[in-house]
C-alpha positions as CSV (number, residue, x, y, z in Angstrom):
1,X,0.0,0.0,0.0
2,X,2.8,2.2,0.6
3,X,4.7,1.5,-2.6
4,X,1.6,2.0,-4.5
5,X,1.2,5.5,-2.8
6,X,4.5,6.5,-3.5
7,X,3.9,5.7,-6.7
8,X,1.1,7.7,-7.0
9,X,2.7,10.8,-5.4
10,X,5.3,10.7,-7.6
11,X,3.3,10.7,-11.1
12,X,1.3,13.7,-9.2
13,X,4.5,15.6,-8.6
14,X,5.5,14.9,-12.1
15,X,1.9,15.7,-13.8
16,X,2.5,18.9,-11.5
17,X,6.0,20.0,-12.8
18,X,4.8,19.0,-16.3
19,X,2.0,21.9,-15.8
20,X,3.7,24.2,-14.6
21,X,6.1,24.1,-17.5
22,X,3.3,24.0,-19.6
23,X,1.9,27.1,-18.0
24,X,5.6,29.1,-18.3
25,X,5.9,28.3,-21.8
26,X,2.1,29.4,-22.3
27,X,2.6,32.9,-20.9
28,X,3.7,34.2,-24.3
29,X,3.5,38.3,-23.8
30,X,5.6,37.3,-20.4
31,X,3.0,38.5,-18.3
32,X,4.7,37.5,-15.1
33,X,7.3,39.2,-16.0
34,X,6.6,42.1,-13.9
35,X,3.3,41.4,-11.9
36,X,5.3,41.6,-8.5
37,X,7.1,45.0,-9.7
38,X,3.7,46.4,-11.0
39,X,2.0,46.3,-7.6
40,X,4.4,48.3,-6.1
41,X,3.9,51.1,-8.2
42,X,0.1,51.0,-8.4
43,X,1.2,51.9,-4.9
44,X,3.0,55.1,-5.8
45,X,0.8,58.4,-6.7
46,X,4.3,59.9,-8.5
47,X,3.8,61.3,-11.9
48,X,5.7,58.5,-14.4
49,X,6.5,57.8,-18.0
50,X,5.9,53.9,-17.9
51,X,8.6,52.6,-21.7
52,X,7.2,50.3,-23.2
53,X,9.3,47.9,-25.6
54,X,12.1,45.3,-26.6
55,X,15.7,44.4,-25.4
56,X,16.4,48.4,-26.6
57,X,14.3,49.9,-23.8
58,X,14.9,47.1,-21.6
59,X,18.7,47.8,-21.9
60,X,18.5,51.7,-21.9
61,X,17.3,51.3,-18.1
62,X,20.6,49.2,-18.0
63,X,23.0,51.0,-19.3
64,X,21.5,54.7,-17.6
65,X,19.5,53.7,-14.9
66,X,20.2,57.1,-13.0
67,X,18.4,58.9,-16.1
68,X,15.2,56.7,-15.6
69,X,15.7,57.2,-11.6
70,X,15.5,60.8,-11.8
71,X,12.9,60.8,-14.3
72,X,10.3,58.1,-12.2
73,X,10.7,56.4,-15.2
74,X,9.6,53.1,-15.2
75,X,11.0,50.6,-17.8
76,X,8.5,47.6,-19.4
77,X,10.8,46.4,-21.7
78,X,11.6,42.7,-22.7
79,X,14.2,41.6,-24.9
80,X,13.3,39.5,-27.8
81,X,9.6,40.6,-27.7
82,X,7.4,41.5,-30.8
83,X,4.5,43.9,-31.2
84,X,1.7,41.5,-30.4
85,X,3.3,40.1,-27.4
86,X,3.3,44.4,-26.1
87,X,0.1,44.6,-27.0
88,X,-0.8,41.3,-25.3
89,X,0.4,42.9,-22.1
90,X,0.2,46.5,-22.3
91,X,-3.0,47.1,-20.0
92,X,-1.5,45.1,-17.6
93,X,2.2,46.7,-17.7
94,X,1.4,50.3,-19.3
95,X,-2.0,51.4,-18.2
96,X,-2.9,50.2,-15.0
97,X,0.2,51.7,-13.8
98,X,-1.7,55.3,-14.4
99,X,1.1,57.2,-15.6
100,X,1.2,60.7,-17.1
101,X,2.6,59.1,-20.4
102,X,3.4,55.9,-22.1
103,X,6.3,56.1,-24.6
104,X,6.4,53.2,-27.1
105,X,9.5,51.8,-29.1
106,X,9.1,48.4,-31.0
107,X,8.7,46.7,-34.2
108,X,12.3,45.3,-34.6
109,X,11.8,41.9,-33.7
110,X,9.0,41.4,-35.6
111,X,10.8,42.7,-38.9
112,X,13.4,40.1,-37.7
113,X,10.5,37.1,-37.6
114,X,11.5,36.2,-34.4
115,X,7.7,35.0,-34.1
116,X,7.4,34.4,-37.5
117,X,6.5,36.6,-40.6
118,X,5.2,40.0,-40.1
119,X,4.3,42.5,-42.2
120,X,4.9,46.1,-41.7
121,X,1.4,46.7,-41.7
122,X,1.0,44.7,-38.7
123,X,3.6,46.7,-37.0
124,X,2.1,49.8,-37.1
125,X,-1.6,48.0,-36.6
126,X,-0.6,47.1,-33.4
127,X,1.2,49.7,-32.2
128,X,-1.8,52.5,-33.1
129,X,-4.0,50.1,-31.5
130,X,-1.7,50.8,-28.4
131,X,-1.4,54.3,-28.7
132,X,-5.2,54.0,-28.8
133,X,-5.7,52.1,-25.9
134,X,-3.8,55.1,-23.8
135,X,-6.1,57.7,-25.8
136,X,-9.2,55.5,-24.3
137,X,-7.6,56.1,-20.9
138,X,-6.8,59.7,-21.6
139,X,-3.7,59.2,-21.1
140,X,-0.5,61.3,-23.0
141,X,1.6,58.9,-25.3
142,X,4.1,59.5,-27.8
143,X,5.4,56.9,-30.5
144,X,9.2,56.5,-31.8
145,X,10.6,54.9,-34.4
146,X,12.6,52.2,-35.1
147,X,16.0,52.1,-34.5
148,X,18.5,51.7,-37.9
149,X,19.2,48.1,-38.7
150,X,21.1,47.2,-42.1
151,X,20.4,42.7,-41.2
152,X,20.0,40.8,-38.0
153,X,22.7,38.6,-37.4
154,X,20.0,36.4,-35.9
155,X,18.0,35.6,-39.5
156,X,19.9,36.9,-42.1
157,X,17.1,35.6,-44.7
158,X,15.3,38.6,-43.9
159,X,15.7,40.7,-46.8
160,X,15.5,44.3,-47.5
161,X,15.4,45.3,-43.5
162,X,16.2,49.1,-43.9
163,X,12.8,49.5,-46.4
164,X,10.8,48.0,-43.9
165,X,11.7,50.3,-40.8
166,X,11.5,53.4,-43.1
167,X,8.2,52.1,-44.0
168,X,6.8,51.3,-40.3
169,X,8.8,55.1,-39.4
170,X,6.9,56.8,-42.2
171,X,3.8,55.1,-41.1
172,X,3.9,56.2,-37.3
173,X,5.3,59.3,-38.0
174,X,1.9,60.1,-40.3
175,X,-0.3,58.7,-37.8
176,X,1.0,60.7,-35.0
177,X,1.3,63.8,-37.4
178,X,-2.4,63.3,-38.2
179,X,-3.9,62.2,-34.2
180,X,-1.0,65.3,-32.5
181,X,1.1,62.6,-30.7
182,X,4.7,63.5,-29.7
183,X,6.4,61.3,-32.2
184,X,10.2,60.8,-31.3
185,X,12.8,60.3,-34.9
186,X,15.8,58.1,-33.0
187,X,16.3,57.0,-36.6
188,X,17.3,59.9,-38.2
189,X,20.0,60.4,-35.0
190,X,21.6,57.1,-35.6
191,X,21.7,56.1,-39.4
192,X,24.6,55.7,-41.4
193,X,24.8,55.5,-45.3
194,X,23.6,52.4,-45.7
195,X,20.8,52.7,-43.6
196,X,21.8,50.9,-40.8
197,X,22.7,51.5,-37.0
198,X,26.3,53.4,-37.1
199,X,29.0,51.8,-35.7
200,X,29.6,54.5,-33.1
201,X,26.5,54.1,-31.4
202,X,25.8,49.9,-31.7
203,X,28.4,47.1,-31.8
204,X,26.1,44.3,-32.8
205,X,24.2,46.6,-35.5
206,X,20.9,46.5,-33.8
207,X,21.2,46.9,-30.2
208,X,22.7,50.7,-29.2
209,X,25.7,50.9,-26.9
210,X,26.3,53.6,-23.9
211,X,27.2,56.4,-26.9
212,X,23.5,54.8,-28.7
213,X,21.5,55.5,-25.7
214,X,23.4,59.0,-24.9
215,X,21.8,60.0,-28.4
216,X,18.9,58.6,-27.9
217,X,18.3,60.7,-24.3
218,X,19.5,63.6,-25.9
219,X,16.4,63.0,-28.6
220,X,14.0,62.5,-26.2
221,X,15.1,65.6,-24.5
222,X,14.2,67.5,-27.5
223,X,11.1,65.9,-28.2
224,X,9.2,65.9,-24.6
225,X,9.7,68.8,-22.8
226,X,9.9,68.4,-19.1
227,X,13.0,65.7,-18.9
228,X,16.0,66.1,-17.1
């Protein structure tokens, strides 16, 4: 009787672990990601600029996290992550943090099919649909383009990268243009001659470096007033 229970707790333990890996790889917008970091500042009445976006924002907070201190910034970015996935969990990791303004940056993964084809029309579908979410909540948001990229060293079968972020950039740019959102042109900062990130400011050709990001500040600086 013993053996057969032990038996039996041990499939349950493994039917349990089997779940719960289930589950993980299920939560596909990472939505756990920053549920314990979230209810802290639900808990904070401090006027805040919540960043929504990839491994570029992620890694800004990284590589200047005084900058975001001093500005109650409050960084949602996740490396590898795609429009859809932002959109998935935006409410959850944007809006219900009430901020004053939600600043979005993404698009780059998805040109790089790192969840599978994606068109530039998608891009910008879902990252107006954000933008539109934050209007619904009255609150203040302001698109940027994507950074340069000439090819991902990561899937080097995507072709013709540089006309697809102009064409996303052009895109956003028009629709901010046309709805008076702050629209913030990184690209135009960072672009060399062959329409890709210059060397100075990304070592990888996609992903800035300290000099990147100290270009990037200074651009957002010019764009929404109020930053230090």
């Amino acid at each position: 009787m013993t053996l057969e229970n032990d038996i039996r707790m041990e499939r349950l333990d493994k039917t349990k672990e089997a779940a719960a890996q289930t589950n993980e790889e299920l939560d596909w917008p990472n939505l756990k990601r920053f549920q314990k970091e979230n209810e802290e500042v639900m808990k904070s009445d401090n006027d805040k600029i919540v960043f929504m976006g990839d491994s570029i924002t992620e890694g800004w907070a990284v590589s200047n996290p005084a900058f975001f201190k001093k500005n109650n910034f409050i960084n949602r970015g996740i490396g590898g992550q795609t429009t859809p996935q932002m959109l998935i969990r935006f409410k959850q990791d944007a809006i219900h943090l009430n901020p004053k303004m939600v600043i979005i940056n993404g698009g780059t993964n998805d040109i790089a099919e790192n969840n599978g084809p994606s068109t530039p029309e998608m891009i910008i579908d879902n990252i107006t649909s954000m933008a539109e979410i934050c209007s619904k909540n009255k609150i203040t948001v302001a698109l940027s383009t994507i950074t340069p990229v000439y090819s991902y060293s990561w899937n080097k079968e995507v072709i013709d990268v540089p006309g697809k972020i102009s064409q996303v950039n052009s895109s956003l740019k028009k629709y901010s243009n046309q709805n008076n959102i702050p629209f913030i042109d990184y690209y135009s900062a960072m672009v060399d001659g062959q329409k890709g990130l210059l060397s100075a400011y990304g070592s990888d050709g996609v992903h800035p470096t300290k000099e990147g990001y100290k270009v990037m500040v200074d651009v957002l600086k010019n764009t929404i007033p109020g930053i230090e």
